[in-house]
N, C-alpha and C positions, 0 to 999 in steps of 0.2 A: 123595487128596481135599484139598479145599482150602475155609479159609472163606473163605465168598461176602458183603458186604453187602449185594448186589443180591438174595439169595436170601431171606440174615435179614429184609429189610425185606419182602419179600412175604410171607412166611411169620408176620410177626406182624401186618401189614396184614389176611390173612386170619381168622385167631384173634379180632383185634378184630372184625370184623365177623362172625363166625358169633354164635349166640344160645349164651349161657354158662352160661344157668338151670340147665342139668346137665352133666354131664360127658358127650362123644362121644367113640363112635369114628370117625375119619378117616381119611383118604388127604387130603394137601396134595399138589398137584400143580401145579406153576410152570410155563407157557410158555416153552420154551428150555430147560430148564434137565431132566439125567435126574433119575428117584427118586433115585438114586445119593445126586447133590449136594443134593437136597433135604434126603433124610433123615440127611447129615452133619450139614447145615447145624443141622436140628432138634434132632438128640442135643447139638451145640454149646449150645443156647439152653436144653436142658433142663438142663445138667450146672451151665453158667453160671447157672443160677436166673433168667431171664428169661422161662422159661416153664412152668406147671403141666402136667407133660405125665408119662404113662407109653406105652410103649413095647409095644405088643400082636402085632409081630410087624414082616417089613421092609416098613415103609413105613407100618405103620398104628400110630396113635397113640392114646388115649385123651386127651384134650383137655381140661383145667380151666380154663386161666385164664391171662392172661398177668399178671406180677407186678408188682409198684411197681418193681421194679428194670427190669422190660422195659418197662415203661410208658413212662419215661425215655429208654430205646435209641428206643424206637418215639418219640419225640415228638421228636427228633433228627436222626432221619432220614426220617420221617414226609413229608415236601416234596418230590417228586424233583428239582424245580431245583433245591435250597436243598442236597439231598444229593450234587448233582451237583459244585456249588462244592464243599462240602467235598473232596471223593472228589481234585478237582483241585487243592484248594490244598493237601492231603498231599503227592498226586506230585509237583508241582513243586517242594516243598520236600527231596523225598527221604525222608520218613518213611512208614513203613507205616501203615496202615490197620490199629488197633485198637480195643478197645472202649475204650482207656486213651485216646488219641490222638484216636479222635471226641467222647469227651469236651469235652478240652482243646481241640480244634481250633473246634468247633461256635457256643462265644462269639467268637472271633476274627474269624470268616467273617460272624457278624451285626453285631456292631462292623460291620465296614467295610460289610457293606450298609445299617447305619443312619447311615453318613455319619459315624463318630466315630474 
């Protein structure tokens, strides 16, 4: 298994838009993408505290909330063009794709798209 950005970012794209008034259970289920790497992707987001979630069986989640820490991730990569530059000016630098790296990376790519 492997983590996916493309996965984390639908997967908290969802979360945001479900109703949060109470805690659900779910099934997240990505286009392209198997349970497999979904529900990797999701234990990733839980463990990393980006997401209020427990774990009710494979694949299905008990759903709370996404955190001030995921809120961040998610508003970072929230754009897919915007996440797409990023994603590319990693590669071509030769640096992986972390949560450390999309940090640092994420003011750089807006710098130059705000022309500075």
């Amino acid at each position: 298994m492997k983590r996916d950005f493309d996965v984390i970012r639908e997967v908290l794209l969802k979360i945001e838009a479900s109703d949060r008034r109470r805690p659900m259970y779910r099934m997240i289920e990505i286009d392209g993408y198997s349970s497999d790497d979904v529900d990797y992707n999701i234990d990733l987001l839980i463990k990393n505290q980006f997401i209020e979630a427990t774990r009710r069986g494979k694949a299905l989640y008990m759903l709370k909330d996404i955190t001030y820490k995921g809120h961040d991730l998610l508003d970072n990569i929230r754009d897919k063009g915007f996440f797409e530059k990023v994603k590319k000016y990693t590669s071509e630098k030769g640096i992986p794709l972390t949560f450390e790296t999309l940090k640092a990376t994420v003011p750089i790519i807006a710098k130059t798209l705000l022309g500075g």
